[in-house]
N, C-alpha and C positions, 0 to 999 in steps of 0.2 A: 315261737317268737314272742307271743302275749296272748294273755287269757279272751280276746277278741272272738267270740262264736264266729265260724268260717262261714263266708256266704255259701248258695249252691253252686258247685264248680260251672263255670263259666266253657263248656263242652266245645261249644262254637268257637273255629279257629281266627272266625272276623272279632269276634267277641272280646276275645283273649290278645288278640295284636292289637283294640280298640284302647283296652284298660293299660298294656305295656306302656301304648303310644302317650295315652293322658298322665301317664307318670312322669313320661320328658317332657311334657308341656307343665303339668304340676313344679318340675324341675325350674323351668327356665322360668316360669310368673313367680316362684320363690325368690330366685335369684336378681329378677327384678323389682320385687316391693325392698327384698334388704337394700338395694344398692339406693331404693330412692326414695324410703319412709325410714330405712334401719329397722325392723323388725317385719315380719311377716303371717302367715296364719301358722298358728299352733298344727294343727290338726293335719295340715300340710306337711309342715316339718318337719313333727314329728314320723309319718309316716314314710317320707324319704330317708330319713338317718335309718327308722327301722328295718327297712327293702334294702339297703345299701351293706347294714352288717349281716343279715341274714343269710350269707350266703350259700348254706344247704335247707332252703323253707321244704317244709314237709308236704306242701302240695301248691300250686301254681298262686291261691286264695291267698299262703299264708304271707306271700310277698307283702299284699300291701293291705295287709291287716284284716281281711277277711270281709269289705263290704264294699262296694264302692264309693258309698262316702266317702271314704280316705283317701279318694283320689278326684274327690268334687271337683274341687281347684282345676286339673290337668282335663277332667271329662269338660268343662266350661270354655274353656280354650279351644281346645278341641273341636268341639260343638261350632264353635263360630269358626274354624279356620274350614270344617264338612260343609258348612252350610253359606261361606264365603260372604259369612258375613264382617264388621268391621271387628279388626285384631290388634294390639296394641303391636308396634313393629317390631322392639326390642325384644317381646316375649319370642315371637315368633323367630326373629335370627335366634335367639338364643337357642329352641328349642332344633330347629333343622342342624345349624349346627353343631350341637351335641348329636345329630344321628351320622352327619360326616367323621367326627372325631372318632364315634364307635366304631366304623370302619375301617379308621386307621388302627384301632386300637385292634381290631383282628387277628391282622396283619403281623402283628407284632406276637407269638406267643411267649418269649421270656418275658415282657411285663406283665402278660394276662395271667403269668405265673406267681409276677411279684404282687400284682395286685391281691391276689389270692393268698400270698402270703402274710400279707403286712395287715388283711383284715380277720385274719383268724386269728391275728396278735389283738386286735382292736375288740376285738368279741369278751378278748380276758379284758379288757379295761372296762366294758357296758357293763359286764357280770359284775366291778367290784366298783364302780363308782356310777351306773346307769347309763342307760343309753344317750340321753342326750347333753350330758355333762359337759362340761365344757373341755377337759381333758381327750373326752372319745373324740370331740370334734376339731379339735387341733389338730387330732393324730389323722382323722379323715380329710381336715384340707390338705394335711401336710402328704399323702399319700395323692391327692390330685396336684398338687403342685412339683409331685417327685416321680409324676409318669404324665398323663394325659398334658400337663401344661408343658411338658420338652417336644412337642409337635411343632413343627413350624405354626402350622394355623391354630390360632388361640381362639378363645373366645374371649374378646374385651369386653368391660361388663359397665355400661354406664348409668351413671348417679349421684347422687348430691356428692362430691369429693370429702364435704368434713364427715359424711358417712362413714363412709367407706374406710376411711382411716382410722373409725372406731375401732376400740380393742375388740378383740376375736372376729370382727365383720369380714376381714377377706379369709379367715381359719371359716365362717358359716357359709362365704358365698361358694367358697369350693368345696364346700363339702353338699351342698345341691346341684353342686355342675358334676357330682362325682357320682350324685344322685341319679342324676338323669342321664348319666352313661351307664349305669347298672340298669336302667328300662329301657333304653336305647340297645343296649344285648339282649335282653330281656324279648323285646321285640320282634329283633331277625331270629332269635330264637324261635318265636311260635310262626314263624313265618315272612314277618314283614320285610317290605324293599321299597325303596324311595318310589321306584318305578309303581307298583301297585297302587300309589295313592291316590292317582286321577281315575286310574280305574276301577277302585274299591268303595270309592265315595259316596255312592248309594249304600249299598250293602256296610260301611262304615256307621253311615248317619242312621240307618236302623237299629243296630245296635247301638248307637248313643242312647235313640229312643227309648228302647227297652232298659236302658241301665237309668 
């Protein structure tokens, strides 16, 4: 996916649903700096669009770029939502949210099909104009606006309005909300259920520790 030296594999199953879970939180604190600064952290961003087109990574690491820095952002949220300390409220609907949606998004497998197809198209466009061109990412909102957003339950995303109606701003904000449904599978992938949260919460917050 990018020349990023791979951390050491994250072996531990708390470990690995820890880093999943702070990528949908990474996801939803993106989605709230666009909607209410217009711009957001680089480093964030970019490591969402890159988790998002990747979709054969050559090892669990290559998701989100091999260190957890890259998912600072999402580990920080995170950290306060284990540690119940105070959470910015939009970040946090945003981010449960997206783990409801992924579940509908299950449910369904001819999307999970299109989904899969319309981003192996998206792959040729990174390869010939880069991954976070503006191009790739019109094609990535326009792929969450042509599946995950026909659910009855939406995620509204609130923010300064003359934002929001910046050019490419709602092509960027859905293409982190499409983000954080690819770590939100990611997720139940290595294990995780909304239900384990309350009782993973020690053994979560250690692994924050350690990362």
């Amino acid at each position: 996916m990018n020349a990023t030296p791979i951390h050491t594999a994250p072996d531990d199953p708390i470990m690995r649903q820890t880093l999943a879970l702070a990528g949908v939180f990474q996801a939803a604190a993106v989605v709230d700096q666009l909607a209410r600064h217009g711009q957001a952290d680089e480093r964030s961003w970019e490591t969402l669009i890159r988790a998002t087109i990747d979709t054969d990574p050559e090892s669990f690491e290559a998701i989100y770029g091999g260190h957890p820095n890259n998912l600072r952002q999402g580990l920080e949220v995170l950290n306060a939502v284990v540690g119940r300390e105070r959470s910015d409220p939009a970040v946090l609907r945003y981010g449960f949210t997206l783990l409801l949606l992924m579940q509908k998004l299950r449910k369904q497998p001819a999307m999970l099909d299109t989904l899969g197809e319309r981003l192996t198209r998206v792959q040729e466009q990174a390869r010939h104009f880069g991954e976070t061109h503006e191009n790739v990412v019109a094609s990535l909102g326009e792929i969450y606006q042509d599946t995950i957003s026909t659910f009855r339950q939406r995620i509204v995303v609130q923010g300064e309005p003359s934002l929001l109606q910046q050019r490419m701003m709602p092509e960027r904000v859905r293409t982190a909300l499409l983000a954080g449904i690819r770590f939100a599978l990611l997720w139940h992938q290595q294990g995780g259920r909304r239900w384990k949260l309350l009782v993973q919460r020690s053994a979560m917050k250690k692994a924050l520790d350690r990362l």
